[in-house]
C-alpha positions in Angstrom: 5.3 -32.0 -13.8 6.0 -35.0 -11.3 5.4 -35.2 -7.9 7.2 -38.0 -5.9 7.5 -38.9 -2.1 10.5 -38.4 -0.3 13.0 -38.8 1.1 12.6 -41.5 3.4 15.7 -41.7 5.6 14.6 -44.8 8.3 15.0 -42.6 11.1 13.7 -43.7 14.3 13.6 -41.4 17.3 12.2 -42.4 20.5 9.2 -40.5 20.7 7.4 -42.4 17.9 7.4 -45.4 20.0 8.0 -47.9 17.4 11.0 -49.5 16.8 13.4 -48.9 13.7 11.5 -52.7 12.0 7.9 -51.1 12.7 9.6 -47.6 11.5 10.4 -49.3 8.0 7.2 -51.3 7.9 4.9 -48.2 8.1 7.3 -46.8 5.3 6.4 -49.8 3.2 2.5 -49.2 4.1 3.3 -45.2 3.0 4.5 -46.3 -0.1 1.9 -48.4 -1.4 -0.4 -45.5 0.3 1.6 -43.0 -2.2 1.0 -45.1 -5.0 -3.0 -45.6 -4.1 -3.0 -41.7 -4.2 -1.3 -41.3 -7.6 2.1 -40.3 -6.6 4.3 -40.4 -9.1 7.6 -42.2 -7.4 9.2 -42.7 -4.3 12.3 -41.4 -3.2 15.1 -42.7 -0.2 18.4 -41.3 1.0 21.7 -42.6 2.4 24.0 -41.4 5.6 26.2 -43.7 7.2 27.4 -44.1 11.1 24.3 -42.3 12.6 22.5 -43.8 16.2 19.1 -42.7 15.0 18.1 -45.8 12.5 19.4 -43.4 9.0 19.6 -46.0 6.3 23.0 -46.9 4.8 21.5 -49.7 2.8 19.3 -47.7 -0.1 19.5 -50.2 -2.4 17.9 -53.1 -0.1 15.2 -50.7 1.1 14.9 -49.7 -2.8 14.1 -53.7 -3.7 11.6 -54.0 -1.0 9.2 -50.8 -1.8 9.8 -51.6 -5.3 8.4 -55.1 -4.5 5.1 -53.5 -2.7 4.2 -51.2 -5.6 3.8 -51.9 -8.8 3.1 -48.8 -10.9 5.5 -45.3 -9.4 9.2 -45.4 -9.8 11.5 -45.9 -6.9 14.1 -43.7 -6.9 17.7 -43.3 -4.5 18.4 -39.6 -3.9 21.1 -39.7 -3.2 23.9 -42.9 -3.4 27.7 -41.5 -1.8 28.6 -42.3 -4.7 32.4 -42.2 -3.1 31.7 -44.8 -0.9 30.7 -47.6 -3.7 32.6 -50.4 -6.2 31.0 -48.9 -9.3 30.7 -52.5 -10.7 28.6 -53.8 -7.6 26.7 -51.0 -7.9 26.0 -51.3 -11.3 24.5 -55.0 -10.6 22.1 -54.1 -7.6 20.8 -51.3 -9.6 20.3 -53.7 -12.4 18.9 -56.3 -10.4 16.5 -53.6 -8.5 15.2 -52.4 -12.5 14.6 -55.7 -13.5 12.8 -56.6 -9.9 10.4 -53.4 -10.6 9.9 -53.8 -14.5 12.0 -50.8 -14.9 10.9 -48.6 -12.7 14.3 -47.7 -10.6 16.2 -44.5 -11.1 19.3 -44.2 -9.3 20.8 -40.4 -8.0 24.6 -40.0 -7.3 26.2 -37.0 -5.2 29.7 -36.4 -3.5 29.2 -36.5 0.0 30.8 -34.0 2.8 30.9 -36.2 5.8 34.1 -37.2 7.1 33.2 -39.6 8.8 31.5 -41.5 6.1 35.0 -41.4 3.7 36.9 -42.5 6.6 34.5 -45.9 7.7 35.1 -46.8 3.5 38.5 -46.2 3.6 38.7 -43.5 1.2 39.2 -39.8 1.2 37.4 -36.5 0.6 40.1 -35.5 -2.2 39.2 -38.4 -3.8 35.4 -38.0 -4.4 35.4 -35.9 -7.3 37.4 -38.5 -9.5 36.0 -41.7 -7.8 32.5 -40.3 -8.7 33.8 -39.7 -12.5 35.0 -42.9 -12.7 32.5 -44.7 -10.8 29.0 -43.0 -13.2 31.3 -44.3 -16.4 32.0 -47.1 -15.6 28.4 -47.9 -14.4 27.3 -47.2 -18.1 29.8 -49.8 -19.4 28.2 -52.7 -17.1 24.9 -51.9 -18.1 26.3 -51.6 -22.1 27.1 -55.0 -24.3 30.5 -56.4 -24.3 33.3 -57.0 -21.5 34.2 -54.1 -19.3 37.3 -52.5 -20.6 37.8 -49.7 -18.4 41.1 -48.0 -17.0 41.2 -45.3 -14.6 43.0 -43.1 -11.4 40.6 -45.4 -9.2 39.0 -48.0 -10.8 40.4 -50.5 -13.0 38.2 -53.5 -14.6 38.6 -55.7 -18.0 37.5 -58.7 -19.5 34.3 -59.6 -17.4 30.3 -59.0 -18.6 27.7 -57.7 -15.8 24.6 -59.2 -15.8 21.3 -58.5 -15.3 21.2 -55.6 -17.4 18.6 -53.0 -16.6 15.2 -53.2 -18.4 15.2 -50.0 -19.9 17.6 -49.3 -22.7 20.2 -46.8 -22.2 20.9 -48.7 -18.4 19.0 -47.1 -15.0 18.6 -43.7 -15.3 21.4 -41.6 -13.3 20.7 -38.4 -11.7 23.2 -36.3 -9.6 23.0 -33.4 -7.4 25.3 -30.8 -6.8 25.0 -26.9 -6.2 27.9 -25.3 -7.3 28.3 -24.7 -10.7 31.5 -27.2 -11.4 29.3 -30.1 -9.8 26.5 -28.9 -12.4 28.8 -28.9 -14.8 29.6 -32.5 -14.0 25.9 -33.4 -13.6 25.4 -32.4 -17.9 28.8 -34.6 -18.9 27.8 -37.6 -16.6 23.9 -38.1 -15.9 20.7 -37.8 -17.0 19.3 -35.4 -14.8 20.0 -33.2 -12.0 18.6 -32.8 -8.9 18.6 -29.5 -6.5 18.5 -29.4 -3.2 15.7 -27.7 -2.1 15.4 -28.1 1.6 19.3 -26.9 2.4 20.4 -24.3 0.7 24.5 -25.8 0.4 25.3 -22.0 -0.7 24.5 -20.5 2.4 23.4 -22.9 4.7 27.0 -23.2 6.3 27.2 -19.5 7.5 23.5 -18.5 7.9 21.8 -21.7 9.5 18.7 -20.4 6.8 17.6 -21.5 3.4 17.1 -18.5 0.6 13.8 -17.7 -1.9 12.9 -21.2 -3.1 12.0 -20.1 -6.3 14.6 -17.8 -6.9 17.0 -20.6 -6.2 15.1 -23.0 -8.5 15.2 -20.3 -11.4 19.2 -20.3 -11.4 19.4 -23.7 -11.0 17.0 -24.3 -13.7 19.1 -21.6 -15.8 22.0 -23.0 -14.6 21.7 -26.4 -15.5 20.5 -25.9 -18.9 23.8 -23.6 -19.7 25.6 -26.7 -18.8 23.7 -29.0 -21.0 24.3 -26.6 -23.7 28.1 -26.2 -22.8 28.4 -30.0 -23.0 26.6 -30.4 -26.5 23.4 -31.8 -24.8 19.8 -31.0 -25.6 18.0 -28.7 -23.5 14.4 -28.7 -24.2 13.2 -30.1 -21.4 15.8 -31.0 -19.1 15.1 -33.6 -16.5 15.5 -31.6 -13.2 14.6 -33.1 -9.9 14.3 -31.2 -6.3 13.7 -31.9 -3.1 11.6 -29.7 -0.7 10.6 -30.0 2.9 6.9 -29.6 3.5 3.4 -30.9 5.2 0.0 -31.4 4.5 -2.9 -30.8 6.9 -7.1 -30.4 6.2 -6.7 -27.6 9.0 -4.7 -25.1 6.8 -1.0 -24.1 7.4 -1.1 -23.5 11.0 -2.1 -27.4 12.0 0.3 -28.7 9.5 3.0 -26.7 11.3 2.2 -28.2 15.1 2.5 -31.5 13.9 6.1 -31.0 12.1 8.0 -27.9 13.7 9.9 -30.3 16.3 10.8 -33.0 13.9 12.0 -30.1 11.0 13.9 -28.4 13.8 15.5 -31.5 14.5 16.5 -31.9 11.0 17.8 -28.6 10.8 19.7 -29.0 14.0 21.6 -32.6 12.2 21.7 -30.6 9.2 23.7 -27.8 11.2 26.2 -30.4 12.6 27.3 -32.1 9.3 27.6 -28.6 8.2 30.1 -27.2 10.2 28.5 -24.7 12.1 28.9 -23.6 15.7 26.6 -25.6 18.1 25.6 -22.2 20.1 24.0 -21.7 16.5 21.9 -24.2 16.6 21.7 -24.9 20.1 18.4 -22.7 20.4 16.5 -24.1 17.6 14.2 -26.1 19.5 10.4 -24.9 18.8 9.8 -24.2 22.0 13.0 -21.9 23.0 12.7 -19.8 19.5 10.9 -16.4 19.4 8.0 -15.8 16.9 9.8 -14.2 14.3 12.0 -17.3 14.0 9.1 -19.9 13.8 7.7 -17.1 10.8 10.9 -17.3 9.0 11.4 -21.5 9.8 7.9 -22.0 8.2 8.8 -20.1 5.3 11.2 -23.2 4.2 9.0 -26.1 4.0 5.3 -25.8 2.4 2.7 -25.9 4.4 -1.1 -26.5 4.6 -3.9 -28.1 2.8 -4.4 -29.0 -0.5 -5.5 -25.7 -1.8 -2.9 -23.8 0.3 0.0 -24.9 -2.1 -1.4 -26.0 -5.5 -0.1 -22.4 -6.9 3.3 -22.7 -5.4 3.0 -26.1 -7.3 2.0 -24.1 -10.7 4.8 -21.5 -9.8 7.5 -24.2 -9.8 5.9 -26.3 -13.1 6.3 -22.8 -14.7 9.4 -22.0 -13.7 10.6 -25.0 -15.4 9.0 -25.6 -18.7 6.8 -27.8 -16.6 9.5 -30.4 -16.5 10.3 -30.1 -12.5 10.2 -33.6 -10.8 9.5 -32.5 -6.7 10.3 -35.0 -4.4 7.9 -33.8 -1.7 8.8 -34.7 1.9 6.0 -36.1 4.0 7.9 -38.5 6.3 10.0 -37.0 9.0 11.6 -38.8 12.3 9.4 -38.4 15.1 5.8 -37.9 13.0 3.3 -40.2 13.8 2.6 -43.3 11.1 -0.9 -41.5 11.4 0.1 -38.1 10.6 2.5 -39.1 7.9 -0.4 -41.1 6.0 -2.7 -38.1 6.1 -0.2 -35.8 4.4 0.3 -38.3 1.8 -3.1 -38.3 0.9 -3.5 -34.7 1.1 -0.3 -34.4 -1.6 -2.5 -37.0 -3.7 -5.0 -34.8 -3.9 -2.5 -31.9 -4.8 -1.4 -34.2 -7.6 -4.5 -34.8 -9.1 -5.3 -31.4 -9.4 -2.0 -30.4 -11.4 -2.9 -33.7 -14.2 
């Protein structure tokens, strides 16, 4: 079992009182914290077209934490794939390998926004088959030999990409994905697969909630692996990655709530935008207009507390899957102080050294 940091988005919301350069700085300080306190990588996210500072450029912010660490792996979760020449791709996530000593790991996913399609002049019928295209021919530029590669989308011959990646076999590609198609694509295509654990895509649409975590994590576990054996891949072992929303606090579960309900609400309130739902659904989720019993059933979403308050969830997920489980462990969100943030980190630090 792994546990990483993420994901780190570069949102800046006025009531931090720093600007979006001090906002990335102190994420550069987190991660060489995270790395101090033996986390295992570090994790960043892309959206496009947003007011609030969200980071479009992953593979820039990728170079530079990669370039103030030395040991964790730095990690995108998750590229619009969509959105990307395959081939330029290919070479910054080369280039970002060889800057770490082979330490990058690249994750791929779909998209849903509209908006982000439209400002890279393509479409949302086209994302399936651009993806497709886009994770193969990846794994030609980081191959030997001249690109020979002819598809719907993407057509390139007779040129050789350099750098190649450090590790053999090219950056390791992950790709998330819920339903079971997109899983099914996730065995043919990558090497790995990463759940969503902080929105539940299944339901979050219609319900505004997530579902059981674990139950969740044990279809998706089950699921993943039926793919891998569908598609003649081994699965002893699979490399599965999830995210999941939480906070760290030495005064227990209740402290570590204060200092993160606003900024989760406000995530879940985005979150309810991009997907769809009625803003009279989410209008209300501010933690000072909702009642008790929806703060009890918001809390139950992210993990909460000090060290010893989630070291058994921990164990719960490792044996759920084979202890293979990489979490990506959210510490940083818009609006939490620089203060607040580092704390947490430590705090998961400690949870880490006691699952070694």
């Amino acid at each position: 079992m792994e546990i990483g940091l993420g994901v780190y988005s570069g949102e800046c919301l006025p009531v931090e009182g720093a600007t979006p350069t001090q906002v990335l700085a102190d994420s550069l300080e987190q991660a060489r914290l995270a790395e101090q306190v033996g986390l295992d990588a570090i994790w960043i996210s892309e959206h496009h077209f947003l007011d609030n500072g969200y980071v479009g450029s992953v593979l820039p912010f990728a170079a530079a934490m990669g370039a103030v660490t030395s040991r964790m792996d730095i990690g995108v979760s998750v590229a619009l794939a969509p959105l990307y020449d395959p081939v330029r791709l290919a070479e910054d996530a080369a280039f970002v390998d060889v800057l770490t000593g082979g330490r990058f790991q690249l994750g791929v996913a779909l998209g849903y926004r509209d908006v982000e399609y439209e400002g890279y002049q393509t479409t949302r019928a086209a994302r399936v088959g651009r993806t497709e295209e886009l994770c193969q021919l990846m794994r030609q530029c980081w191959g030997a030999g001249e690109l020979d590669f002819e598809g719907e989308h993407f057509r390139r011959k007779g040129v050789q990409v350099h750098p190649k990646p450090v590790r053999e076999g090219g950056v390791p590609l992950l790709m998330g994905g819920h339903a079971p198609k997109a899983i099914d694509r996730v065995a043919r295509l990558a090497d790995g697969f990463i759940m969503d654990g902080g929105t539940d895509s299944d339901v979050f649409a219609e319900q505004g909630h997530n579902r059981d975590l674990f139950d969740r994590v044990a279809s998706a576990f089950g699921m993943y692996r039926q793919a891998l054996a569908r598609n003649g891949k081994p699965t002893e072992r699979p490399r599965f990655y999830m995210t999941l929303g939480g906070f760290l606090s030495d005064d227990g579960p209740d402290a570590a709530w204060e200092q993160v309900q606003d900024a989760y609400m406000y995530t879940r309130r985005v979150y309810g935008d991009w997907y769809g739902l009625d803003p009279k659904e989410y209008e209300q989720w501010y933690p000072e207009l909702m009642p008790p019993e929806e703060h009890a059933r918001r809390r139950t979403e992210i993990w909460l507390g000090a060290p010893d308050d989630l070291i058994e969830s921990f164990r719960r997920l490792r044996d759920i899957t084979d202890d293979t489980v990489h979490v990506m462990f959210r510490c940083k969100y818009p609006g939490v102080s620089d203060a607040a943030t580092r704390r947490s980190i430590q705090l998961l630090g400690q949870v880490r050294d006691q699952l070694r």
